[in-house]
C-alpha positions in Angstrom: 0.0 0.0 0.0 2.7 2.2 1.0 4.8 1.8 -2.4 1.3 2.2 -4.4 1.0 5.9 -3.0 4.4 6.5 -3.4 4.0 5.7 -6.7 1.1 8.0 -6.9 2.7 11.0 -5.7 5.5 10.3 -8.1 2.9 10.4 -11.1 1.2 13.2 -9.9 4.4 15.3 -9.3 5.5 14.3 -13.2 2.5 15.3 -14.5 2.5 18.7 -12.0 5.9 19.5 -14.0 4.6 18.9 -17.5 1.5 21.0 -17.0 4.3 23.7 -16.0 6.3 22.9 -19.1 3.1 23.6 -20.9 3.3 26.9 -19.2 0.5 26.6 -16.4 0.4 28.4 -13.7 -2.3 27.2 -12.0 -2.6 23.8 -11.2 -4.5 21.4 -9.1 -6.3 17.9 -8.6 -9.7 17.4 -7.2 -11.6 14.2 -6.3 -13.9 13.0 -9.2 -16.1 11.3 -6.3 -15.6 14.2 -3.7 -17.1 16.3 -6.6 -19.9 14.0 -6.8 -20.5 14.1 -3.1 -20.2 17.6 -2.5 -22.0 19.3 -5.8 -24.8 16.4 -6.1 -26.5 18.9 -8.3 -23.9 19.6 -10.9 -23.1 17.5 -13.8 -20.4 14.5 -12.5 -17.0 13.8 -14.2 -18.6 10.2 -14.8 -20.4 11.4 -16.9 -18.0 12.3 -19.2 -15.1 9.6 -18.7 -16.9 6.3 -16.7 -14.5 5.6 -14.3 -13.0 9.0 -13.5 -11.1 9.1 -10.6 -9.4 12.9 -10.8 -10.5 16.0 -12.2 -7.2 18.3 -13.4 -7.6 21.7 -13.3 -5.0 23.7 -15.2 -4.9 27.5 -15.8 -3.2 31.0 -16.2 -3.7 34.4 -14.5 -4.9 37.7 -16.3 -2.2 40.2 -16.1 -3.1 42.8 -13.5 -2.3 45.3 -15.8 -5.2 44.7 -18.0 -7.2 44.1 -15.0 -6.4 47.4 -13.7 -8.0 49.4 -17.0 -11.6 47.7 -16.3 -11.9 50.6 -13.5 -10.4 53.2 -15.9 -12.6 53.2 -19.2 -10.5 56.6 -20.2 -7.2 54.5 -21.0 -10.0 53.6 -23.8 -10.8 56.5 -24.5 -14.2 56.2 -23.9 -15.7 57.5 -20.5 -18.0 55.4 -19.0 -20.8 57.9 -19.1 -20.8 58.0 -22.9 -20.4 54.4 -23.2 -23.3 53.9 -20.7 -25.4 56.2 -22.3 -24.3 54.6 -25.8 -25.2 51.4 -24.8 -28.8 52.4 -23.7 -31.8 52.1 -26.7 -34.6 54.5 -27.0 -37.0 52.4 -24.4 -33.9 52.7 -22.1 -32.7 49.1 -21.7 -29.5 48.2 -21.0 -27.0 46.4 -23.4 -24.0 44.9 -23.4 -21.3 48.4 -22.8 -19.9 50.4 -25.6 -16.1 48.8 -24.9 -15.2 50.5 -21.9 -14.9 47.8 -19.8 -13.8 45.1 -22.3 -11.3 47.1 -24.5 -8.2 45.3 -23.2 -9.8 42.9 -21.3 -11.7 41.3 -23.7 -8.9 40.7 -26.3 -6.8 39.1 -23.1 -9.4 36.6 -22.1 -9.6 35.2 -25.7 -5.7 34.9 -25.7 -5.8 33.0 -22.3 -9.1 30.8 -23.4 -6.4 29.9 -26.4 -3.6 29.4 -24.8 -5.3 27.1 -21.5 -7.6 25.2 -24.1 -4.2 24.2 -25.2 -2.4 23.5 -22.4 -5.3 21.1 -21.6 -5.2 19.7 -25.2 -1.8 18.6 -24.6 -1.7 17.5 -21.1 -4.6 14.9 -22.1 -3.2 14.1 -25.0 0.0 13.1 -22.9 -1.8 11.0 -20.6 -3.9 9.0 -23.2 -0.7 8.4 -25.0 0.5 6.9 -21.4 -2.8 4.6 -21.3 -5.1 6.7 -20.1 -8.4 7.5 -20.4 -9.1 11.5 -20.7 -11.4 14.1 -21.2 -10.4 17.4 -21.8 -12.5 20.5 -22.4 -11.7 23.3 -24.5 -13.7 26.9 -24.9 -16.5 25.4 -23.5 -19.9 27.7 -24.0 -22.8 28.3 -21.6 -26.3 27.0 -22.9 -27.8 30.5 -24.0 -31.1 30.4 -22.9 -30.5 28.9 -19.3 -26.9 29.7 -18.9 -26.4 26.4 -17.8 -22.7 24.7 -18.2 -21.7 21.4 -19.1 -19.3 21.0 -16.8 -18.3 23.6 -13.6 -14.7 24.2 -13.2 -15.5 26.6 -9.9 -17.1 23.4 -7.5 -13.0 21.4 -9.0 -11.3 24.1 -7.6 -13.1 24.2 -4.4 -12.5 20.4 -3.7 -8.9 20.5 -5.2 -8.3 23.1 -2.1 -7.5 25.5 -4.5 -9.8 28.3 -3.4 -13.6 29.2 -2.0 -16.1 30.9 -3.1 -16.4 34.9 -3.2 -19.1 37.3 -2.9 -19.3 37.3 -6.5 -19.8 33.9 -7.2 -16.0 33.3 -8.8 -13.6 31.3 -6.8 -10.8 33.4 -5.2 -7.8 31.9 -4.5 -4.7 33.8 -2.2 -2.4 34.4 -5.1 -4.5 35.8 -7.8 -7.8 36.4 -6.2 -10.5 36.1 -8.9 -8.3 37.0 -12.2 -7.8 33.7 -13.9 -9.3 31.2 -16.7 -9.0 28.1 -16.0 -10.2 24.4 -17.8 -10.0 20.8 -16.9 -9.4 17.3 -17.8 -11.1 14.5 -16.5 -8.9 11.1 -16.0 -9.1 7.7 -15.0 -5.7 8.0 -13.5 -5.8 8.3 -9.5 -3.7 11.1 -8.9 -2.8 12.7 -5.1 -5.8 15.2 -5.2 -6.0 18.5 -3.0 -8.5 19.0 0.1 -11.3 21.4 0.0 -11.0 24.1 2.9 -12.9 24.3 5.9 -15.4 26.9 4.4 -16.9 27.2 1.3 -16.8 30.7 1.5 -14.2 32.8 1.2 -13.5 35.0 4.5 -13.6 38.7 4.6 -16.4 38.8 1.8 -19.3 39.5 3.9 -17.2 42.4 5.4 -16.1 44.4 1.9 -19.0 43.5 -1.0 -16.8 46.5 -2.8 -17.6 43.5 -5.6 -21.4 44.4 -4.7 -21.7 47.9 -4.6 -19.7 48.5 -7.6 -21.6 46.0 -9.9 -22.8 48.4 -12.8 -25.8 45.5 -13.7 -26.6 45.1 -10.1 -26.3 41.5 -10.7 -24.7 40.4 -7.0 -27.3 40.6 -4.0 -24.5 40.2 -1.4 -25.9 36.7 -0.4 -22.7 34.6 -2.7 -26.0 34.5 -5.3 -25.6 36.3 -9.0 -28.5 36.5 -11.4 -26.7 35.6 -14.6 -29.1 37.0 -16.7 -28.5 40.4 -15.9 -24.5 40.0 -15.4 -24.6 38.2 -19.6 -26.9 41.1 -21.0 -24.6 43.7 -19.6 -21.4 42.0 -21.3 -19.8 40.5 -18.2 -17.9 43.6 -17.5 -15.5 42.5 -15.5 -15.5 45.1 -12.8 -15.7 42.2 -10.0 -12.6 40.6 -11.0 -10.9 43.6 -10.9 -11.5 45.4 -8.1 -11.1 42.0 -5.8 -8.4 43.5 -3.1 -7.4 39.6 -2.5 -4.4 38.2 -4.7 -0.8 39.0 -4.3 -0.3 40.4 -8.0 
């Protein structure tokens, strides 16, 4: 028994270093049956490998930089009261915003959707040439009419002990807060997984909400609950990741 975990732990830290050859950043391993157990509700990894045993989640961080100009629409050129009133129609609804928010940060998450699809195109590919069986997902897309997912990546980063859940509704974790893209690869290999932390919830958040109050859709009602509706049809700003005070970058 002891020389089977050892074992374990010396696959897990081989494929740790290749997913940093790839050039992730983030990394982690969560429990394909502690999923199950703790997020009943949310589709399982068995049902898209059969005898899943880890869930891989690999990702990269958004450069606080580009983070930094969601607050600051003039580094645009475009001030958010034009764009807001721009994005308004003659009945006064609200659409998606003029470019103020998104104008860096939008070209940056397609770059690191890219570039972590591929890490996680490789990684798999690595472990099915090993004898495994994988299943990675790429730019995965929400159902539009429900906003439903086919798989959550937040609830794997949560059991992996990666991070807990903020006020609003991203998982922070210590060293980059909120301001990451992440994807995963279920595998059949049994890999040393992380353990979730004591609380879901990440402390402090009931104490700041700056995440809350400074929601332009009003889409966060302070209770770790987001209507997704509203938070889509504005554009996903953005403004939540950024102003996040926890991360060290």
């Amino acid at each position: 028994m002891v020389e089977t975990i050892d074992v374990r732990e010396r696959i897990g830290d081989d494929i740790e270093e290749f997913a940093h050859s790839l050039g992730a950043e983030i990394y982690g391993v969560a429990s394909a049956e502690k999923y199950a157990e703790l997020f009943p509700k949310k589709p399982p990894p068995t049902r898209f490998l059969e005898n899943a045993k880890s869930v891989i989640i690999v990702g990269l961080p958004f450069s606080r930089e580009v983070m930094n100009t969601v607050a600051k629409p003039w580094l645009a050129e475009i001030f958010r009261s034009g764009a807001s009133d721009a994005a308004m129609d003659q009945q006064g609804a609200q659409h998606p915003p003029a470019g103020a928010e998104r104008y860096y940060l939008g070209p940056e998450n397609e770059m690191l959707t890219h570039e972590v699809s591929m890490i996680g195109y490789r990684l798999a590919r690595k472990l099915r040439q090993e004898g495994y069986e994988t299943f990675y997902f790429p730019d995965v897309q929400t159902e539009p009419r429900f906003k439903t997912a086919p798989f959550y990546f937040m609830p794997a980063m949560y059991v992996a002990g990666m991070g807990q859940l903020g006020m609003d509704c991203s998982i922070i974790t210590p060293k980059y807060g909120p301001r990451f893209r992440v994807t995963a690869i279920i595998t059949d290999l049994e890999l040393p997984v992380g353990v979730p932390m004591d609380s879901m919830y990440y402390p402090g958040c009931e104490t700041c909400i700056e995440c809350v109050k400074r929601c332009p859709s009003k889409s966060l009602n302070g209770k770790y609950w987001k209507n997704v509706f509203k938070c889509s049809n504005y554009g996903c700003c953005g403004t939540c990741l950024s102003i996040c005070p926890v991360g060290e970058d």
